[in-house]
Structure formats: structure tokens, C-alpha cells
ChimeraX commands (.cxc) that place a marker at each C-alpha (Angstrom):
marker #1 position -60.19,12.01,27.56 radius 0.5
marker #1 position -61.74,11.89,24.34 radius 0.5
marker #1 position -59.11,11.44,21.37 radius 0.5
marker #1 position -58.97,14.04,18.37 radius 0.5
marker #1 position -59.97,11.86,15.80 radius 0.5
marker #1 position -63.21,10.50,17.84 radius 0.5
marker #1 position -65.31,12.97,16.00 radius 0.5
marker #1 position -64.14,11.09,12.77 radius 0.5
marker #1 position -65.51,7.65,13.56 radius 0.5
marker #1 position -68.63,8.94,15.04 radius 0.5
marker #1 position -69.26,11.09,11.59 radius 0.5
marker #1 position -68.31,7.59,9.52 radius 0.5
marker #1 position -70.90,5.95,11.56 radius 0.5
marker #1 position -73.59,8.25,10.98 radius 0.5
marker #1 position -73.21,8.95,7.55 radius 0.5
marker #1 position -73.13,4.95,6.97 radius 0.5
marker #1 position -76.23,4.47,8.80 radius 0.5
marker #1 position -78.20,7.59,6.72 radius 0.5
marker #1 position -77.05,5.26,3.84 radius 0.5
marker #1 position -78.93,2.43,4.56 radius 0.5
marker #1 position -81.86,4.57,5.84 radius 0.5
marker #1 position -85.17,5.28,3.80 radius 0.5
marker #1 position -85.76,8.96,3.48 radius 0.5
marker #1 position -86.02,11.75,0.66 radius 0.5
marker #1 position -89.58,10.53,-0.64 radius 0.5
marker #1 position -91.77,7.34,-1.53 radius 0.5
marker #1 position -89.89,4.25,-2.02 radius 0.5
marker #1 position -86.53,5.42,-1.68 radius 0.5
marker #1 position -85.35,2.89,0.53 radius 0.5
marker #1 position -81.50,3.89,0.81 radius 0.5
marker #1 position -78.58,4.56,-1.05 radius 0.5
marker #1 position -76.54,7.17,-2.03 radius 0.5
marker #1 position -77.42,10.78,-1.39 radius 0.5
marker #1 position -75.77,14.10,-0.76 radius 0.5
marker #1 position -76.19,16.48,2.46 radius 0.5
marker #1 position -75.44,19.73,2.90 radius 0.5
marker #1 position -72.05,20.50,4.45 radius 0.5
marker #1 position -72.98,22.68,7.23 radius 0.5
marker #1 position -75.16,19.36,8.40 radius 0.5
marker #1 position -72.00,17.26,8.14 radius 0.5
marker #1 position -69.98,19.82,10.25 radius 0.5
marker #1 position -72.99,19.31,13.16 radius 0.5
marker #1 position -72.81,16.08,13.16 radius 0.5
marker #1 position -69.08,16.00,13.43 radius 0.5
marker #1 position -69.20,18.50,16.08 radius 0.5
marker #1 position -67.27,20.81,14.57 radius 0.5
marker #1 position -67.35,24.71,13.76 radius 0.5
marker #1 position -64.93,24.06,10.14 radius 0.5
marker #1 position -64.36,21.23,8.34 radius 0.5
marker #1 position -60.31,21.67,7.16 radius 0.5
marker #1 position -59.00,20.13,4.38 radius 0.5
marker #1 position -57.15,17.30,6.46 radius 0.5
marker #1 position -60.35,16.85,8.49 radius 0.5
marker #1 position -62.47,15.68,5.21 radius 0.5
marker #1 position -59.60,13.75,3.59 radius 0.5
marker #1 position -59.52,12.07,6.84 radius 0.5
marker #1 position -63.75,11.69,6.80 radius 0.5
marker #1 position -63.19,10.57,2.69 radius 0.5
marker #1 position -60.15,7.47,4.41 radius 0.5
marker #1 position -62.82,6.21,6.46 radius 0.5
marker #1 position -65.21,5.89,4.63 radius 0.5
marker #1 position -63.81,4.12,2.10 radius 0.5
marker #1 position -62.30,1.99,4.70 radius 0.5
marker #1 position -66.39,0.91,5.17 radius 0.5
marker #1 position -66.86,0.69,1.80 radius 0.5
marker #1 position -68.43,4.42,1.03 radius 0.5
marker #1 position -67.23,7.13,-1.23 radius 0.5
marker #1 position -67.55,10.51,0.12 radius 0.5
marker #1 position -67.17,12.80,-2.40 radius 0.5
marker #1 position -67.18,17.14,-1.52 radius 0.5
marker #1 position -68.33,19.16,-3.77 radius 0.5
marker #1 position -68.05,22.24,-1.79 radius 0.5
marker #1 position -71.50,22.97,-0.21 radius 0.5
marker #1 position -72.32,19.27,-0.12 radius 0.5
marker #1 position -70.63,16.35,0.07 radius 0.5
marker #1 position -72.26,13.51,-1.69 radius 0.5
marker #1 position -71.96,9.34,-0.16 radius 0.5
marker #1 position -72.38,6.36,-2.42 radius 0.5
marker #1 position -71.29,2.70,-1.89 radius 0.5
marker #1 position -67.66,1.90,-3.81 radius 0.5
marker #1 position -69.64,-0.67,-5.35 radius 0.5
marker #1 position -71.56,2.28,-7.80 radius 0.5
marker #1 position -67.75,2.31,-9.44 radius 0.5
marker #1 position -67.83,-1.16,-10.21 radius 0.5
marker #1 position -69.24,-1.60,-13.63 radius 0.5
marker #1 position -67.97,2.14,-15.17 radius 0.5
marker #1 position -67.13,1.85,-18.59 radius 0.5
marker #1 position -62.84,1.33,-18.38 radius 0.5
marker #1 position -60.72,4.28,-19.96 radius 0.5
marker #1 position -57.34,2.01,-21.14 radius 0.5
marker #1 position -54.02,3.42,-23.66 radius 0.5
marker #1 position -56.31,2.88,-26.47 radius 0.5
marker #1 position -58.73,5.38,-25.60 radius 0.5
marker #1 position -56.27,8.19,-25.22 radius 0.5
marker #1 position -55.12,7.94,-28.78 radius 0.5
marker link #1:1,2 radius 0.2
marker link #1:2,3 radius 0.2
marker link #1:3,4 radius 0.2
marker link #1:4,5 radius 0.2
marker link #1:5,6 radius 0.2
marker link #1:6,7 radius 0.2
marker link #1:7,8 radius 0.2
marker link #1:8,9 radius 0.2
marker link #1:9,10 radius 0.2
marker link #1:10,11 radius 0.2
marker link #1:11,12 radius 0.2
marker link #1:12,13 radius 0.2
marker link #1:13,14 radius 0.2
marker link #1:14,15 radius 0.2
marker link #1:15,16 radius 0.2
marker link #1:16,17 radius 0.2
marker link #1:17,18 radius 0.2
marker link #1:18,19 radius 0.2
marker link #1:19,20 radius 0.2
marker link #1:20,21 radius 0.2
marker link #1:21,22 radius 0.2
marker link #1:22,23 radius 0.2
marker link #1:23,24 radius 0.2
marker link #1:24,25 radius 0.2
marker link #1:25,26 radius 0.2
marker link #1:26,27 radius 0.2
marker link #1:27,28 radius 0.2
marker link #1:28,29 radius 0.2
marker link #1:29,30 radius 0.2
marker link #1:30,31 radius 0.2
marker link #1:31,32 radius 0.2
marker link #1:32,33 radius 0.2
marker link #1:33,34 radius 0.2
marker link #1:34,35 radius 0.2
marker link #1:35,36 radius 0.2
marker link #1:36,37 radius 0.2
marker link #1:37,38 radius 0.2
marker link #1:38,39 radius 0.2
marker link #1:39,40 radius 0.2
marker link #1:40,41 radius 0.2
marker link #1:41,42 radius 0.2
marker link #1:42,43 radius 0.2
marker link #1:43,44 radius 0.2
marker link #1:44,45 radius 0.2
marker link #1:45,46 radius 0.2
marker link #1:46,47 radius 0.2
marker link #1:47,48 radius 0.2
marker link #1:48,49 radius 0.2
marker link #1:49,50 radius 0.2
marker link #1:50,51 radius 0.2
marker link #1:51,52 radius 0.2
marker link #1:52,53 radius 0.2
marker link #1:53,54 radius 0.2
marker link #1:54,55 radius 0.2
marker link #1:55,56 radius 0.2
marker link #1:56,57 radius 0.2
marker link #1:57,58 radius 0.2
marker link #1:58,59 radius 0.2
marker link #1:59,60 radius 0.2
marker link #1:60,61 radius 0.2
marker link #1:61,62 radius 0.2
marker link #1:62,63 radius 0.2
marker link #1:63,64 radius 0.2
marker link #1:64,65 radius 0.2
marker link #1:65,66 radius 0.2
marker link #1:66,67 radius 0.2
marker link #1:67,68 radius 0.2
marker link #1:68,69 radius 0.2
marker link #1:69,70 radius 0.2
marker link #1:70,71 radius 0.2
marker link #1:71,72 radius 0.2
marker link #1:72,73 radius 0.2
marker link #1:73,74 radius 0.2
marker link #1:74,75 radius 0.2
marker link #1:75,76 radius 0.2
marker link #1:76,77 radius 0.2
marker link #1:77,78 radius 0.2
marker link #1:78,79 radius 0.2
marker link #1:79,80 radius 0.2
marker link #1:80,81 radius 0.2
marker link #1:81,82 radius 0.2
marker link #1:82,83 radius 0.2
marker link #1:83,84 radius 0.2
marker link #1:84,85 radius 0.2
marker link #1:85,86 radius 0.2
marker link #1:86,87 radius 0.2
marker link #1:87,88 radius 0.2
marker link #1:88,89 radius 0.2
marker link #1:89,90 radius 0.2
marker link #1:90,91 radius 0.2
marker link #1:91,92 radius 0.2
marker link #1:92,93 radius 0.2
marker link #1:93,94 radius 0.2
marker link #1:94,95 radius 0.2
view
């Protein structure tokens, strides 16, 4: 019997791979991209995507080292590492 959460780690795993995939024109060899939500809901298997279900999706993925952000018709997948070198808001800034 297939666990409820199954459909979690096989989404993870595919969106990871599309990462590392070339696609979306000439020398784009992977790396971050967005897909339409209705695409992530087929390969999750599912008819809805709940709020629980893509908070779950975002946990794993960072787990791997990915940042799925939604932005309501797409969801968009970078590498945490994009973050890394972001200018630093601090106290200082705020005043």
C-alpha cells in the first residue's frame, strides 16, 4: 500500500531532475526555471494542490537543496545556493 506522502518524494525527484536538465532554448543547460502549476499537479498525481500539500513539496525541496517558490499559477525552482551572495538587510538598514 502506497503511503500518502509517496506522491511528495516522487514530485521532489522530478522537479530536481528538470533542474539539472537542458531545455527552454539554445545553451540553456539547467538551472532554475518555473512551470506551470497545473503541470506540477500531473506530475504529483493529483487533481488540487492544498496548501499543506505545497508547503510539504516547498520542505522537501529544500531538504535537497531547491527553493520552490508558488506564485499562484506557477511555481518557480532555483538552487538555495542563488540566495547565497544577496546583498544582507541588518538594524542599520531599517533606520
Amino acid at each position: 500500500m502506497k503511503k500518502t506522502g509517496d506522491y511528495i518524494e516522487r514530485t521532489v525527484d522530478k522537479l530536481v531532475a528538470l533542474y539539472d536538465r537542458p531545455f527552454g532554448g539554445a545553451g540553456k543547460t539547467g538551472g532554475r526555471y518555473r512551470i506551470p502549476a497545473k503541470l506540477v499537479r500531473q506530475i504529483a498525481g493529483r487533481r488540487r494542490l492544498y496548501e499543506d500539500d505545497v508547503r510539504d513539496l516547498a520542505r522537501a525541496m529544500l531538504e535537497r537543496g531547491y527553493v520552490l517558490i508558488d506564485l499562484d499559477s506557477f511555481f518557480v525552482v532555483t538552487s538555495t545556493s542563488t540566495f547565497v551572495n544577496y546583498r544582507r538587510a541588518n538594524e542599520d538598514c531599517l533606520e
